[in-house]
N, CA, C and O atoms as a Maestro MAE file, in Angstrom:
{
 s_m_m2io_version
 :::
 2.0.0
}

f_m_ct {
 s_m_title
 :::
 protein
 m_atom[320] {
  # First column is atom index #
  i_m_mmod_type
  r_m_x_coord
  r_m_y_coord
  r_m_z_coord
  i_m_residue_number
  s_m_chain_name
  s_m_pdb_residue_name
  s_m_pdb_atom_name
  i_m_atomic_number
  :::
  1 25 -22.349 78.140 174.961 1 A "UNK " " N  " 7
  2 3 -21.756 79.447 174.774 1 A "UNK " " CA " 6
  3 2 -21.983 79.948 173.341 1 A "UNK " " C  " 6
  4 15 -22.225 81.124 173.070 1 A "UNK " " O  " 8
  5 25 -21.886 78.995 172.488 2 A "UNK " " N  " 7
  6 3 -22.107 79.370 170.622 2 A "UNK " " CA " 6
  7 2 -23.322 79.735 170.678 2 A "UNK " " C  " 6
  8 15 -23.530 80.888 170.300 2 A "UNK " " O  " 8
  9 25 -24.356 79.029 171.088 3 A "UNK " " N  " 7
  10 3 -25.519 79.352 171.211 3 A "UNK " " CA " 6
  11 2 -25.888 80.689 171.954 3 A "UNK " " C  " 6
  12 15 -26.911 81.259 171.575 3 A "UNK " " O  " 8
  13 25 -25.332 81.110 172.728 4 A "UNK " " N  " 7
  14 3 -25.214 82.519 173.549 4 A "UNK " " CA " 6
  15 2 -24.995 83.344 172.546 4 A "UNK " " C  " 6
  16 15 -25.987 83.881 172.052 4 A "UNK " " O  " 8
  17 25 -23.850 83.609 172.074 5 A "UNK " " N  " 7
  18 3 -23.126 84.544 171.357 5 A "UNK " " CA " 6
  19 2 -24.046 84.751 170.208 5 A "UNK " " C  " 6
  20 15 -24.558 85.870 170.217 5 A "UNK " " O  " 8
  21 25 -24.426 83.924 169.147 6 A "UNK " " N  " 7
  22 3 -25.768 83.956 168.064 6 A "UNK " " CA " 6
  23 2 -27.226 84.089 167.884 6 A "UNK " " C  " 6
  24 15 -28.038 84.162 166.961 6 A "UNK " " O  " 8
  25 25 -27.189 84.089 169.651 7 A "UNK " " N  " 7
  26 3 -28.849 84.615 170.497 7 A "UNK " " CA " 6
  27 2 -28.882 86.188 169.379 7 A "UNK " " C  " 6
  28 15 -27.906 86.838 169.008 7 A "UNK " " O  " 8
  29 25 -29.970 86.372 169.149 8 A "UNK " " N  " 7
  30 3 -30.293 87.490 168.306 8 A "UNK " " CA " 6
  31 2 -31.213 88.928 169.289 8 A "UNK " " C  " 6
  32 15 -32.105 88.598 170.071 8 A "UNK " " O  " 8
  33 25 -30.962 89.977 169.162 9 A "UNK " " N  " 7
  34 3 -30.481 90.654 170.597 9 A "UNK " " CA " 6
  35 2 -31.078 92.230 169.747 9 A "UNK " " C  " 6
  36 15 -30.678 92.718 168.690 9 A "UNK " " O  " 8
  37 25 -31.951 92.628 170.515 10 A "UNK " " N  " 7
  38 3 -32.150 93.860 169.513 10 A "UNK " " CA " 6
  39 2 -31.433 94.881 169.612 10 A "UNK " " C  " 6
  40 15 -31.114 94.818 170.799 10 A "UNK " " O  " 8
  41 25 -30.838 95.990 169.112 11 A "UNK " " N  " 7
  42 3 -29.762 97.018 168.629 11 A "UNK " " CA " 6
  43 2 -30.639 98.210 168.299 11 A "UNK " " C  " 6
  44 15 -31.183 98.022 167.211 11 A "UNK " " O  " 8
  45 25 -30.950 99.295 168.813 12 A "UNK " " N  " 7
  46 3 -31.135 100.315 167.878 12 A "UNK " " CA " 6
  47 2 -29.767 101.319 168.067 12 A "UNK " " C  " 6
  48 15 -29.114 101.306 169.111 12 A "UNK " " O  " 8
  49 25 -29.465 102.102 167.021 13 A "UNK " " N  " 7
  50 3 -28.229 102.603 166.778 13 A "UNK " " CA " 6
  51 2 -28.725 104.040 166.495 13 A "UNK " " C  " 6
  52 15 -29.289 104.254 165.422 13 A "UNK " " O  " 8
  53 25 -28.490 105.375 167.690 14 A "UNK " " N  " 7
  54 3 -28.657 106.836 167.413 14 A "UNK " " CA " 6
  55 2 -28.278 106.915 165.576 14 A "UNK " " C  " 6
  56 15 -27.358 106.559 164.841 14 A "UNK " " O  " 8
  57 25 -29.586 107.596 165.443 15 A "UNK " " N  " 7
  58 3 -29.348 108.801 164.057 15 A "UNK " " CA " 6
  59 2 -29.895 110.197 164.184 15 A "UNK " " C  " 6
  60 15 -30.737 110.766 164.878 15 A "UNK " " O  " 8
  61 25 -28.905 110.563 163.042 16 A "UNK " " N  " 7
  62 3 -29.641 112.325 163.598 16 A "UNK " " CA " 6
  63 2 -29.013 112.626 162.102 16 A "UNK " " C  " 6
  64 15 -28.344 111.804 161.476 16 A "UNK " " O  " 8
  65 25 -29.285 113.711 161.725 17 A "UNK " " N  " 7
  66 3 -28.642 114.379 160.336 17 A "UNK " " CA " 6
  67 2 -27.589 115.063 160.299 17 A "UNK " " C  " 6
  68 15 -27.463 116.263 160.056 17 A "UNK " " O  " 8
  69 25 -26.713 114.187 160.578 18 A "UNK " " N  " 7
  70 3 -25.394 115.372 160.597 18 A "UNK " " CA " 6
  71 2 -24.303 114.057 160.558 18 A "UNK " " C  " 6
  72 15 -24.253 113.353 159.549 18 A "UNK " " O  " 8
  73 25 -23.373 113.768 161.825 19 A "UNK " " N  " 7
  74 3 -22.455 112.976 161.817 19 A "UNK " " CA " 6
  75 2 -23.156 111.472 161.847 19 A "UNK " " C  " 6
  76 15 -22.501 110.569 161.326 19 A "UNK " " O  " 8
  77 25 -24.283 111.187 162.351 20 A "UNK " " N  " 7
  78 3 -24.514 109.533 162.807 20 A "UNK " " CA " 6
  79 2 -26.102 109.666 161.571 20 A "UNK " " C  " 6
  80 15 -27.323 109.784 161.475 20 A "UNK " " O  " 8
  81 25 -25.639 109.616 161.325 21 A "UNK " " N  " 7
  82 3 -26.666 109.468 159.520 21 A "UNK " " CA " 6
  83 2 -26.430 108.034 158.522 21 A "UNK " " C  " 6
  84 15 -27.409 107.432 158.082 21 A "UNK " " O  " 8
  85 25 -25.583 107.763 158.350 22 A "UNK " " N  " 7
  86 3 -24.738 106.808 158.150 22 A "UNK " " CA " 6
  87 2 -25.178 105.475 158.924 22 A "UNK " " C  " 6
  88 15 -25.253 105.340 160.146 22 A "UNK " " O  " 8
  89 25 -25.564 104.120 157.520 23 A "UNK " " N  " 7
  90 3 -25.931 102.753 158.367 23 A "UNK " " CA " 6
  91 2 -23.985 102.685 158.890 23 A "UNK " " C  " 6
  92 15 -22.989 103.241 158.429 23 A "UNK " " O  " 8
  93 25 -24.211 101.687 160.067 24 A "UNK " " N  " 7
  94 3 -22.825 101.170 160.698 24 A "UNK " " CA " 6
  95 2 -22.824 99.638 159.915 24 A "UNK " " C  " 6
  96 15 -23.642 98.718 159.907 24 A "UNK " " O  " 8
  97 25 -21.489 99.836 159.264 25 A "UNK " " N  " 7
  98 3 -20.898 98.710 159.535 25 A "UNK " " CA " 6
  99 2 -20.049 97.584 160.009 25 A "UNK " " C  " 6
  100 15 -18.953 97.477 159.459 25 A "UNK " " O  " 8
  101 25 -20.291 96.924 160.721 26 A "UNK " " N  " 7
  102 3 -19.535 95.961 161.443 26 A "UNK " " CA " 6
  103 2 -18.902 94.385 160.450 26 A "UNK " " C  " 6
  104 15 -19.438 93.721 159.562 26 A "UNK " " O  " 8
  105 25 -17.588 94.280 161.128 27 A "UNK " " N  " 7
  106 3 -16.698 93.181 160.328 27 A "UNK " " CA " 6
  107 2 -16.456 92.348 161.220 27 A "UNK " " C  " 6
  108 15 -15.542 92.757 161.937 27 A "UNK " " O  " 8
  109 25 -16.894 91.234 161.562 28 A "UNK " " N  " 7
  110 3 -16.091 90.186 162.451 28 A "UNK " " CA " 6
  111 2 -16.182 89.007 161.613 28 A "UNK " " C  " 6
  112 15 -17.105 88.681 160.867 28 A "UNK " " O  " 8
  113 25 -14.923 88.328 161.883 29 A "UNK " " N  " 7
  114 3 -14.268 87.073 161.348 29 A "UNK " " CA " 6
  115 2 -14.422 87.049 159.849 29 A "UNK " " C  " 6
  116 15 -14.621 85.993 159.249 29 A "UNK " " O  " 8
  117 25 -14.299 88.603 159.050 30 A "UNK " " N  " 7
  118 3 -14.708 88.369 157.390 30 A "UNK " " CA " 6
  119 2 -15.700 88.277 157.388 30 A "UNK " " C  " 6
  120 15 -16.045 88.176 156.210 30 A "UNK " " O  " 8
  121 25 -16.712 88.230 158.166 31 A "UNK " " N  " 7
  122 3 -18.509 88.130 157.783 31 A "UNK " " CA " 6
  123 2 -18.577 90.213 158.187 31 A "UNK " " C  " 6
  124 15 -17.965 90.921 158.987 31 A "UNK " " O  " 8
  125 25 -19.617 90.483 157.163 32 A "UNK " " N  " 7
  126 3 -19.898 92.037 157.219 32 A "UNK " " CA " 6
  127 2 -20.938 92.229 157.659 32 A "UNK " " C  " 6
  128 15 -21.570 91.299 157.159 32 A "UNK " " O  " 8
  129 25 -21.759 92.881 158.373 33 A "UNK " " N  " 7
  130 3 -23.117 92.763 158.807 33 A "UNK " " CA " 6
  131 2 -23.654 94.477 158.362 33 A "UNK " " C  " 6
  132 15 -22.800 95.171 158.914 33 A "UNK " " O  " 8
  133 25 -24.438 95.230 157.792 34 A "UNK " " N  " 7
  134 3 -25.075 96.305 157.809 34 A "UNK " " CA " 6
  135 2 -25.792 96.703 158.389 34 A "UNK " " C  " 6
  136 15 -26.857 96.126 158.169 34 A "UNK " " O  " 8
  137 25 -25.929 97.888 159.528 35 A "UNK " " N  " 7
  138 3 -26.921 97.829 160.348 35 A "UNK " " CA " 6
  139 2 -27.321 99.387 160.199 35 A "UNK " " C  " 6
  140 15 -26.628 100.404 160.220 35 A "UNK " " O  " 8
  141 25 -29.059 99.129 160.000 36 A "UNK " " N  " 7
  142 3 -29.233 100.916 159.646 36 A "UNK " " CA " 6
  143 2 -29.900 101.319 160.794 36 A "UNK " " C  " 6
  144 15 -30.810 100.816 161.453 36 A "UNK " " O  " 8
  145 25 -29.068 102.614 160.915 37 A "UNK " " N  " 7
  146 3 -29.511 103.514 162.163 37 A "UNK " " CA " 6
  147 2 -30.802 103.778 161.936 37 A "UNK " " C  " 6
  148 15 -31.358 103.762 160.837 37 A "UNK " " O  " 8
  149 25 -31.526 104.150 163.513 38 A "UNK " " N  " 7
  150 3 -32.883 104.705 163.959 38 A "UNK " " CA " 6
  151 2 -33.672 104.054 163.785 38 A "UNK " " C  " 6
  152 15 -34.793 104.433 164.126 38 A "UNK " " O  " 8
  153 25 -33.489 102.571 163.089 39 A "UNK " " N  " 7
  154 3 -34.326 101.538 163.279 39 A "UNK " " CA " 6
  155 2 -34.142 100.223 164.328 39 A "UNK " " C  " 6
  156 15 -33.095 99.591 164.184 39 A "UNK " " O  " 8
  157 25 -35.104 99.755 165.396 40 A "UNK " " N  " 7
  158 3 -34.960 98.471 165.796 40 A "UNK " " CA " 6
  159 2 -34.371 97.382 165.263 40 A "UNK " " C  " 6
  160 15 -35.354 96.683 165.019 40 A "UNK " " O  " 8
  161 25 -33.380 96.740 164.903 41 A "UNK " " N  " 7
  162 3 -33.331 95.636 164.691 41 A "UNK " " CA " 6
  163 2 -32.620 94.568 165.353 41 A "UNK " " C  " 6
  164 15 -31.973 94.972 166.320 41 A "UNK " " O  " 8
  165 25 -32.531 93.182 165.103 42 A "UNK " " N  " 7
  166 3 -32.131 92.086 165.832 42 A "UNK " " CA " 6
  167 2 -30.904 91.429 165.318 42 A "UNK " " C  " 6
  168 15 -30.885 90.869 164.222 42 A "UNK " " O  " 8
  169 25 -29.828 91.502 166.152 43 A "UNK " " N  " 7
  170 3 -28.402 91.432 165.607 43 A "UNK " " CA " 6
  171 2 -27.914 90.047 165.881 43 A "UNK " " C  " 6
  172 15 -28.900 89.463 166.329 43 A "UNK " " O  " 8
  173 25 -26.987 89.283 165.848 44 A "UNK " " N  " 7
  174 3 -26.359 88.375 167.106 44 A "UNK " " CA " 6
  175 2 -25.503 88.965 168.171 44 A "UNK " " C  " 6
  176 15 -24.652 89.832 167.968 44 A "UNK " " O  " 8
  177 25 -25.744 88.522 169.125 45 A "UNK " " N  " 7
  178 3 -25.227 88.924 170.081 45 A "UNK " " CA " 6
  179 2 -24.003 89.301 170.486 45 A "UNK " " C  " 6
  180 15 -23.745 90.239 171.241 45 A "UNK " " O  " 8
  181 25 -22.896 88.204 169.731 46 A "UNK " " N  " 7
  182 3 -21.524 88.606 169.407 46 A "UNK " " CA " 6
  183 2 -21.434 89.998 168.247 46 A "UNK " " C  " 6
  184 15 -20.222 90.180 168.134 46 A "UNK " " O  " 8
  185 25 -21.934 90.713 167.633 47 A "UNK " " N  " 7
  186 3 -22.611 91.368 166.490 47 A "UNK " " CA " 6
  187 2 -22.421 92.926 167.418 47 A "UNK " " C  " 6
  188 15 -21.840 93.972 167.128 47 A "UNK " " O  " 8
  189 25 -23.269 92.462 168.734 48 A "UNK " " N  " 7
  190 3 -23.888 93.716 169.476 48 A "UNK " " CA " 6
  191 2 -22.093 94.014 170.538 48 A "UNK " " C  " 6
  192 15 -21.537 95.089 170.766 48 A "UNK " " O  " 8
  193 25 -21.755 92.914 170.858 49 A "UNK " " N  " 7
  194 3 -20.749 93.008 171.574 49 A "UNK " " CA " 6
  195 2 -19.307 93.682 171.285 49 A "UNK " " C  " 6
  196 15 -18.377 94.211 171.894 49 A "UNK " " O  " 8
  197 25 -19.778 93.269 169.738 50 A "UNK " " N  " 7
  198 3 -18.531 93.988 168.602 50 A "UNK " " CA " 6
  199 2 -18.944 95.579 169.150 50 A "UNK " " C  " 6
  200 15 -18.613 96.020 170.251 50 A "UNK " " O  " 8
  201 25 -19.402 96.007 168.559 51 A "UNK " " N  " 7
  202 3 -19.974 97.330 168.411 51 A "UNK " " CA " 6
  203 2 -19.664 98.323 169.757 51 A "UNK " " C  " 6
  204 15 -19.091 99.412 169.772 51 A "UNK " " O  " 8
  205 25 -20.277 97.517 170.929 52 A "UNK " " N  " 7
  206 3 -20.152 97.983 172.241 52 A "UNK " " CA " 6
  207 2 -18.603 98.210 172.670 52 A "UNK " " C  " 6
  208 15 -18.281 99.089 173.470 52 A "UNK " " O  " 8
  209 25 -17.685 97.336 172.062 53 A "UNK " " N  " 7
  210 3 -16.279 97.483 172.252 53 A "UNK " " CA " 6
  211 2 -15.555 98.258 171.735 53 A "UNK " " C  " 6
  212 15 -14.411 98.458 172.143 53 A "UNK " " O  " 8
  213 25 -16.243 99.042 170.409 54 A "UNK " " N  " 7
  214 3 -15.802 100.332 169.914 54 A "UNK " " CA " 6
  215 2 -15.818 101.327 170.660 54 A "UNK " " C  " 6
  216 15 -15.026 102.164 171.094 54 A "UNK " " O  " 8
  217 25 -16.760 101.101 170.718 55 A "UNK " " N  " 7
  218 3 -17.840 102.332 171.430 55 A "UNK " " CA " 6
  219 2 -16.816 102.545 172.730 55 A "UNK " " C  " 6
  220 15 -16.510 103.708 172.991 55 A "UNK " " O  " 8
  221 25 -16.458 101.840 173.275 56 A "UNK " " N  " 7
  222 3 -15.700 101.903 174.639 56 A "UNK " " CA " 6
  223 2 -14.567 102.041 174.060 56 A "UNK " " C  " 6
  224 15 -14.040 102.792 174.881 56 A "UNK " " O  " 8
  225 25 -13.734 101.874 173.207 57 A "UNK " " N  " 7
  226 3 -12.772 102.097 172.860 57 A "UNK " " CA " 6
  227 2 -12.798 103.469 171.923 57 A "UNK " " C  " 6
  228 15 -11.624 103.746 171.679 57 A "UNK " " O  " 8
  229 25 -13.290 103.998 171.582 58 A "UNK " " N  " 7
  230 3 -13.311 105.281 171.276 58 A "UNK " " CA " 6
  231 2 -13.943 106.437 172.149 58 A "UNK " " C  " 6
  232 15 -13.817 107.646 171.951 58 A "UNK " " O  " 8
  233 25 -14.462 105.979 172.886 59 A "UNK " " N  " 7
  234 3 -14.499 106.255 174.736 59 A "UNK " " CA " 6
  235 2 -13.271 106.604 175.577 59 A "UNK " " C  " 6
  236 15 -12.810 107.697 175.907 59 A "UNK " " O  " 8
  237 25 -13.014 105.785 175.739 60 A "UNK " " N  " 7
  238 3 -10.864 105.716 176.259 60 A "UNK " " CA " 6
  239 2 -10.075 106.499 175.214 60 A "UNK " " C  " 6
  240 15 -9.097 107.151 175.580 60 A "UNK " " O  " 8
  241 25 -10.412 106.472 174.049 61 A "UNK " " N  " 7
  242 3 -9.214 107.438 173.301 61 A "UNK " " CA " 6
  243 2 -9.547 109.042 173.420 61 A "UNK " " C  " 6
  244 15 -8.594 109.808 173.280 61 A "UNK " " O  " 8
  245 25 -10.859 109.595 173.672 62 A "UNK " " N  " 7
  246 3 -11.456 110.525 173.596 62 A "UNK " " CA " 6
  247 2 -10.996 111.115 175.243 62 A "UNK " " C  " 6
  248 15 -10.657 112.241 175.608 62 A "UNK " " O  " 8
  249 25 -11.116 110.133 175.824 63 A "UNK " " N  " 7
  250 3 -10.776 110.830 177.400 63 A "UNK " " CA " 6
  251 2 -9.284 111.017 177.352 63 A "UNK " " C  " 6
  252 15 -8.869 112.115 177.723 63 A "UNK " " O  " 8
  253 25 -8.320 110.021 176.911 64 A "UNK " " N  " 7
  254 3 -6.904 109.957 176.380 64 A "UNK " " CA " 6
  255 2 -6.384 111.481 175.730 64 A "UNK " " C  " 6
  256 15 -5.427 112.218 175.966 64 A "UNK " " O  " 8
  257 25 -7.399 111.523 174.908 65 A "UNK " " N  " 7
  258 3 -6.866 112.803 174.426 65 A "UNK " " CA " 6
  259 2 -7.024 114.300 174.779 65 A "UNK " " C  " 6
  260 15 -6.425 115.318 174.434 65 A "UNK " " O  " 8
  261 25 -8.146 114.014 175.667 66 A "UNK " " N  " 7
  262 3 -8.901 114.909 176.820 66 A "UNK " " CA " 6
  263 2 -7.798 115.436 177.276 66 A "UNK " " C  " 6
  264 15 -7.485 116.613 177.096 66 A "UNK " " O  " 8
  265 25 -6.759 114.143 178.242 67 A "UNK " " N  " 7
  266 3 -5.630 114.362 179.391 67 A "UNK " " CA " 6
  267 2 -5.073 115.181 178.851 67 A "UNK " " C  " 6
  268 15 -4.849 116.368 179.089 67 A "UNK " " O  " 8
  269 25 -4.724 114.202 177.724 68 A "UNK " " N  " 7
  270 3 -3.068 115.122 177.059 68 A "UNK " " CA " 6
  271 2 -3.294 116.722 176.793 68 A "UNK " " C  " 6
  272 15 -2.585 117.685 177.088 68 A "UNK " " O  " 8
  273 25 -4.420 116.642 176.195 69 A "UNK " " N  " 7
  274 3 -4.702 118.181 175.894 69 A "UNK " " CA " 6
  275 2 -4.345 118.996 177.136 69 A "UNK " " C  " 6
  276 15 -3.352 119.721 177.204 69 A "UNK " " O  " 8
  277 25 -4.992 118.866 177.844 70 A "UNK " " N  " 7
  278 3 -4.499 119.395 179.406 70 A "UNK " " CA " 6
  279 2 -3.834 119.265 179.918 70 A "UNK " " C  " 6
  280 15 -3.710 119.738 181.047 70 A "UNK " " O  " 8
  281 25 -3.002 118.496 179.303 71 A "UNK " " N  " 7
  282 3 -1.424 118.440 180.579 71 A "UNK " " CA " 6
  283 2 -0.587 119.526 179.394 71 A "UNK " " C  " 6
  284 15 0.122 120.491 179.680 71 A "UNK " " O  " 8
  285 25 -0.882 119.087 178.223 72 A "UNK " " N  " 7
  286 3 -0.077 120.047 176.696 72 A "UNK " " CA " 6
  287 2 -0.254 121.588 177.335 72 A "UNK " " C  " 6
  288 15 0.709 122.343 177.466 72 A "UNK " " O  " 8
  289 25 -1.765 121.983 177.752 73 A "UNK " " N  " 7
  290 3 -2.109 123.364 178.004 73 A "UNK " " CA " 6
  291 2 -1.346 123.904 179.319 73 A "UNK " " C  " 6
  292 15 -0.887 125.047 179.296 73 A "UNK " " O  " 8
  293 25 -1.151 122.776 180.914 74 A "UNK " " N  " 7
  294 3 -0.609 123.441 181.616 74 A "UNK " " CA " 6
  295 2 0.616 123.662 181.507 74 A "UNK " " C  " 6
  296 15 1.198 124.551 182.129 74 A "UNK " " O  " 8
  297 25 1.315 122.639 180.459 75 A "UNK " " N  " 7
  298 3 2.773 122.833 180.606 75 A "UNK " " CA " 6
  299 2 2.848 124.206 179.667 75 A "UNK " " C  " 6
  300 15 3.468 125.204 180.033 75 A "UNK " " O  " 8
  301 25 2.242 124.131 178.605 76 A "UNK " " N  " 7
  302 3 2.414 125.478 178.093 76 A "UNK " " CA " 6
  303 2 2.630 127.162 178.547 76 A "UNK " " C  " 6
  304 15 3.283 128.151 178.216 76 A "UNK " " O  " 8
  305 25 1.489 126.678 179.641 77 A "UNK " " N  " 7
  306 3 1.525 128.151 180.564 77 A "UNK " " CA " 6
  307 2 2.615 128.057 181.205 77 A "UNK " " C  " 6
  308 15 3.218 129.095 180.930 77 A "UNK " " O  " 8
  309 25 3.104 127.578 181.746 78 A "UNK " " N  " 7
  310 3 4.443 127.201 182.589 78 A "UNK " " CA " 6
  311 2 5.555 127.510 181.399 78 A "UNK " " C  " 6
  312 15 6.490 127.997 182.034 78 A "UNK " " O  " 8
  313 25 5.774 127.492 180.603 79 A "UNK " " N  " 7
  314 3 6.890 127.340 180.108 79 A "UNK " " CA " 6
  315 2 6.641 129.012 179.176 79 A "UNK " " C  " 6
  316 15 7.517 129.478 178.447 79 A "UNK " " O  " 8
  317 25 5.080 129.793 179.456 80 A "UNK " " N  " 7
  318 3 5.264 130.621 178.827 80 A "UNK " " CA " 6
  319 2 6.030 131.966 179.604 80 A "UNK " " C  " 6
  320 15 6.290 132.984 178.962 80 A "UNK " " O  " 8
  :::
 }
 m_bond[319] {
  # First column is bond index #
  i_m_from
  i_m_to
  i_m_order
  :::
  1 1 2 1
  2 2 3 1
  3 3 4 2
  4 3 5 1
  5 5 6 1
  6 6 7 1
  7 7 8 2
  8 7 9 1
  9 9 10 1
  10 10 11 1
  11 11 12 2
  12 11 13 1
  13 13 14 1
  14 14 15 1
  15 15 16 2
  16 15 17 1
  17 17 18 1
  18 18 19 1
  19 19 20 2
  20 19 21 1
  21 21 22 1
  22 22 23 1
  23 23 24 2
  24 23 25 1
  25 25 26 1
  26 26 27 1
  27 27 28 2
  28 27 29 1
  29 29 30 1
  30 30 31 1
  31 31 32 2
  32 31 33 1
  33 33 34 1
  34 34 35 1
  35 35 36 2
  36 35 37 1
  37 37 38 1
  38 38 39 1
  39 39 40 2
  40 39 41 1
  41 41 42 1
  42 42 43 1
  43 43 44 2
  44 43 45 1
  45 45 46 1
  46 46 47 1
  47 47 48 2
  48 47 49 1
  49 49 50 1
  50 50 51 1
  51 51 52 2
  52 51 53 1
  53 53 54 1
  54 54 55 1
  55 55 56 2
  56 55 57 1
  57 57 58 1
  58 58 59 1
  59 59 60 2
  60 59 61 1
  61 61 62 1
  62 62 63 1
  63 63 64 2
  64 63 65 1
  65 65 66 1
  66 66 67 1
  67 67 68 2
  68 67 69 1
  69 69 70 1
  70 70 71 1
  71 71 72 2
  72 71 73 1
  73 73 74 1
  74 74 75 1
  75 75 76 2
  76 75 77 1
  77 77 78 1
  78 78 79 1
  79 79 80 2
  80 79 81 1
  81 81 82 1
  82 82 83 1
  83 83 84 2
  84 83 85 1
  85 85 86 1
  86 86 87 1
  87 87 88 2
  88 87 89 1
  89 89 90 1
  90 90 91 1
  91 91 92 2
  92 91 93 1
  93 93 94 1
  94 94 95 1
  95 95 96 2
  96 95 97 1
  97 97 98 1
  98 98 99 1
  99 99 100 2
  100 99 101 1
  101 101 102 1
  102 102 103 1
  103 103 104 2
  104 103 105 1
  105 105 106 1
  106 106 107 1
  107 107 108 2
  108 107 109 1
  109 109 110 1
  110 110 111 1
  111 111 112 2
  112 111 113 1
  113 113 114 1
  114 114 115 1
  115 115 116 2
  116 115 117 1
  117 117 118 1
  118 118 119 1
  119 119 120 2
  120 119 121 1
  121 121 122 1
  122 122 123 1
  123 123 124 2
  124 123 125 1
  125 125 126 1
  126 126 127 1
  127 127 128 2
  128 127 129 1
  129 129 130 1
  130 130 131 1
  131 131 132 2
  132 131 133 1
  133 133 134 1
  134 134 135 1
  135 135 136 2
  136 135 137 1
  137 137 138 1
  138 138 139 1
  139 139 140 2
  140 139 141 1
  141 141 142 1
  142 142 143 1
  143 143 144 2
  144 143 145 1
  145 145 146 1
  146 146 147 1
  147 147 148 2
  148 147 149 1
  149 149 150 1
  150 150 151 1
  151 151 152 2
  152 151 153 1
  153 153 154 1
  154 154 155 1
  155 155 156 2
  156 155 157 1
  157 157 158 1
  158 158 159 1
  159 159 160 2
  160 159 161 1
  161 161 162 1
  162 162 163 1
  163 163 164 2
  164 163 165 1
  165 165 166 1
  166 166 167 1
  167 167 168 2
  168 167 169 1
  169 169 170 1
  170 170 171 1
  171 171 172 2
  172 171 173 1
  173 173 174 1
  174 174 175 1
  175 175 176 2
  176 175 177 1
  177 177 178 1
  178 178 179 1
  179 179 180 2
  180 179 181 1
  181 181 182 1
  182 182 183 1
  183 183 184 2
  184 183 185 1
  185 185 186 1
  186 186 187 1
  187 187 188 2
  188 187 189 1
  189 189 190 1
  190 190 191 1
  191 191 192 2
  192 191 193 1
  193 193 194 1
  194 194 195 1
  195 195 196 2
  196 195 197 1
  197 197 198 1
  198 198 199 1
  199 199 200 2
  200 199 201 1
  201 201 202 1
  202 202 203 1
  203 203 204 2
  204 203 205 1
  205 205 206 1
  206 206 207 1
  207 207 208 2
  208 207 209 1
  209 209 210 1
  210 210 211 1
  211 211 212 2
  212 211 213 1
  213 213 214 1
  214 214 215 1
  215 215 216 2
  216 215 217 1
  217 217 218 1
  218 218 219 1
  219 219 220 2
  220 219 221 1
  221 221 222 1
  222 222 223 1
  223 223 224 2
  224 223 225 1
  225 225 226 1
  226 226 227 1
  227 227 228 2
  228 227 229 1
  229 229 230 1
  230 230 231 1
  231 231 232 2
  232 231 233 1
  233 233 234 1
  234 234 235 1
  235 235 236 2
  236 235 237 1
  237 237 238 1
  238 238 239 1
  239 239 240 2
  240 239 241 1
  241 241 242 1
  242 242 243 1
  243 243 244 2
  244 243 245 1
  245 245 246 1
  246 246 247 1
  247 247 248 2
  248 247 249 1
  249 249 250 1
  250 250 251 1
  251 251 252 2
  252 251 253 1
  253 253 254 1
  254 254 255 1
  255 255 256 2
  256 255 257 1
  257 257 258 1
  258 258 259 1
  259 259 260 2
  260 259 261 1
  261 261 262 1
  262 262 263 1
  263 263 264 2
  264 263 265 1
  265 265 266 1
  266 266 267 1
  267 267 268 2
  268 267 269 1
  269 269 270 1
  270 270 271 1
  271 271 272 2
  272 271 273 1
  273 273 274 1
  274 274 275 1
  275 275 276 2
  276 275 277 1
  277 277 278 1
  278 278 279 1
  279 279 280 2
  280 279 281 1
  281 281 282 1
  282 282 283 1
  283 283 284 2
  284 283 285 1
  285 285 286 1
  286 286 287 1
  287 287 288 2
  288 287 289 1
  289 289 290 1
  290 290 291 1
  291 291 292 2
  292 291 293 1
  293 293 294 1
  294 294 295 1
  295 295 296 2
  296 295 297 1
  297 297 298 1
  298 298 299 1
  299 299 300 2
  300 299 301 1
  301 301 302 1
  302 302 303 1
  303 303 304 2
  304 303 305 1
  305 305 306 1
  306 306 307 1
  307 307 308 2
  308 307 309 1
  309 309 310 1
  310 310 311 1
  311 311 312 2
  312 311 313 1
  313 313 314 1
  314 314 315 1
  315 315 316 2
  316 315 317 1
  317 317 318 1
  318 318 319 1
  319 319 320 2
  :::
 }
}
């Protein structure tokens, strides 16, 4: 399984000039890793897994806040 997780796994990470311009950095267990966008590179696998769990988790907060917005807007009309 250690050996799984440290398998080295290639990553390329969207860039564009505006918001995702910016290398990402990732923190697990106190080790920091730098990873620069719009280039190929080869991560560990636990590395890539980090990342992917943001990503989904700022996924779920974005739809989260989606709801609320819309339940905020119908109750509004209702109560106007």
């Amino acid at each position: 399984m250690v050996s799984y997780l440290n398998e080295r796994v290639p990553f390329r990470a969207f860039k564009d000039s505006k918001k995702y311009k910016d290398d990402i950095s990732v923190q697990v267990n106190g080790k920091i890793w730098l990873i620069k966008r719009g280039e190929t590179v080869y991560i560990p696998r636990f590395v890539y897994l980090a990342i992917d769990q943001a990503e989904r988790q700022l996924a779920e907060a974005a739809n989260f806040q989606l709801e609320l917005t819309q339940k905020f807007e119908e109750n509004r009309t209702v109560l106007s």
